[in-house]
N, C-alpha and C positions, 0 to 999 in steps of 0.2 A: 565334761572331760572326754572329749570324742577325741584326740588320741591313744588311749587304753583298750580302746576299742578292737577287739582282735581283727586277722586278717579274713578269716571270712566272711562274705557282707551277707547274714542269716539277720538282718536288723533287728527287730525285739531279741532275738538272741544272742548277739553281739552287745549289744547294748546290757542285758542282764549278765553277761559274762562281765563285764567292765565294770560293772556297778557293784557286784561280789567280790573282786578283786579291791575295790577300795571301799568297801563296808567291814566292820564290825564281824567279823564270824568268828564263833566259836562252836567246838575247842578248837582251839589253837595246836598245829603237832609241835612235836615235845623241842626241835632246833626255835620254831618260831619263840613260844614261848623262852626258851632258854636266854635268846639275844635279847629277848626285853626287860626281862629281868638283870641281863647283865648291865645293859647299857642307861637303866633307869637306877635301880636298887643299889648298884655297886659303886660305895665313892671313890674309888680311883678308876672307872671308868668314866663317872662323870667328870672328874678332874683332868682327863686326859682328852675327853671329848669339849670342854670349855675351849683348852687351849688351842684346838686343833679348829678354827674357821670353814674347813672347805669338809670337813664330816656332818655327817647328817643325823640330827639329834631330833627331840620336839622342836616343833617353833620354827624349822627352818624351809625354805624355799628350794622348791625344785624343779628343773627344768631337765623335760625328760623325753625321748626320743621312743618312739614305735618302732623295733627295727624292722618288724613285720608290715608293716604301713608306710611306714617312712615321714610319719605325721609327730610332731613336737606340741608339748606341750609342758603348761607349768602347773603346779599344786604344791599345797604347804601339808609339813607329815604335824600334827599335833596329837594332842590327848584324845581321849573317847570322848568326854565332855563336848570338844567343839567342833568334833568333826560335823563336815557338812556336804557332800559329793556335790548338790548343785553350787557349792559356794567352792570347788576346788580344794576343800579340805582333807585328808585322810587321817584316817585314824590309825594311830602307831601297831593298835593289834587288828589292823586288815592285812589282810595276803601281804600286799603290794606293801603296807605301809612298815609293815614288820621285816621285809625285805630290804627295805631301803636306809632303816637304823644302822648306822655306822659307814656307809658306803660312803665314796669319796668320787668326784668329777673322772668321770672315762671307765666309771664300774661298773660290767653288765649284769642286770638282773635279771634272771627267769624264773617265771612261775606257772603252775597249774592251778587253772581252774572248770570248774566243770569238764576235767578233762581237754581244756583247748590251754596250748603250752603259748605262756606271751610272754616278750620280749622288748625288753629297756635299754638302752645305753643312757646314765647320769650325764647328761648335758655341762647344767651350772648348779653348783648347791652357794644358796643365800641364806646368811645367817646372820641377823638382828641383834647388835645387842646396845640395850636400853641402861642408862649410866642414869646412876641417882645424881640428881644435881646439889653440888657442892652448898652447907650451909657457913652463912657468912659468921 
């Protein structure tokens, strides 16, 4: 996911910035946590989040711009279970991934890590959904 990649080119250190930003870190501060509980645990959040296509929930595709870079890129936000950085997965409570729960198309994200501040514009958000097939 070498768009995540911050603006400055310190490579093994650009690259471990990048990779903390869509890992697993905990604890989580108390807003991060706050949004994933709402947007998970709360069912008229998730009611509101089904119906609304271009929000960004689990499960869904994101196409996302470096504005520090100027580099695009895509990754899917899922659960902790399948996150996978080399497979472009993120995990809902990484930096980046807890950031990006509820955001919608032309939403800017900024976050800190290690102290180097990075920056997102939500490109396209794709979201899948699988219909049980009718029994005859």
């Amino acid at each position: 996911m070498f768009f995540c990649y911050p603006k400055r080119p310190y490579g093994a250190v650009s690259r471990a910035i990048a990779a903390l930003a869509c890992q697993q870190l905990l604890p989580l501060n108390a807003l991060q946590l706050a949004n994933i509980v709402h947007f998970i645990a709360d069912d008229t959040a998730r009611h509101r989040l089904s119906n609304n296509a271009s929000c960004i929930r689990p499960g869904t595709s994101v196409e996302l711009h470096n504005t520090d870079t100027n580099e695009r890129g895509w990754l899917q936000v899922v659960y902790p279970a399948q996150a996978s950085y080399r497979r472009g997965r993120i995990s809902i409570v990484s930096p980046l991934g807890a950031a990006l729960i509820g955001k919608a198309p032309d939403a800017s994200i900024q976050l800190t890590v290690l102290r180097q501040r990075l920056h997102f514009r939500v490109l396209t958000v794709l979201n899948v959904t699988h219909r049980q097939p009718r029994r005859s």
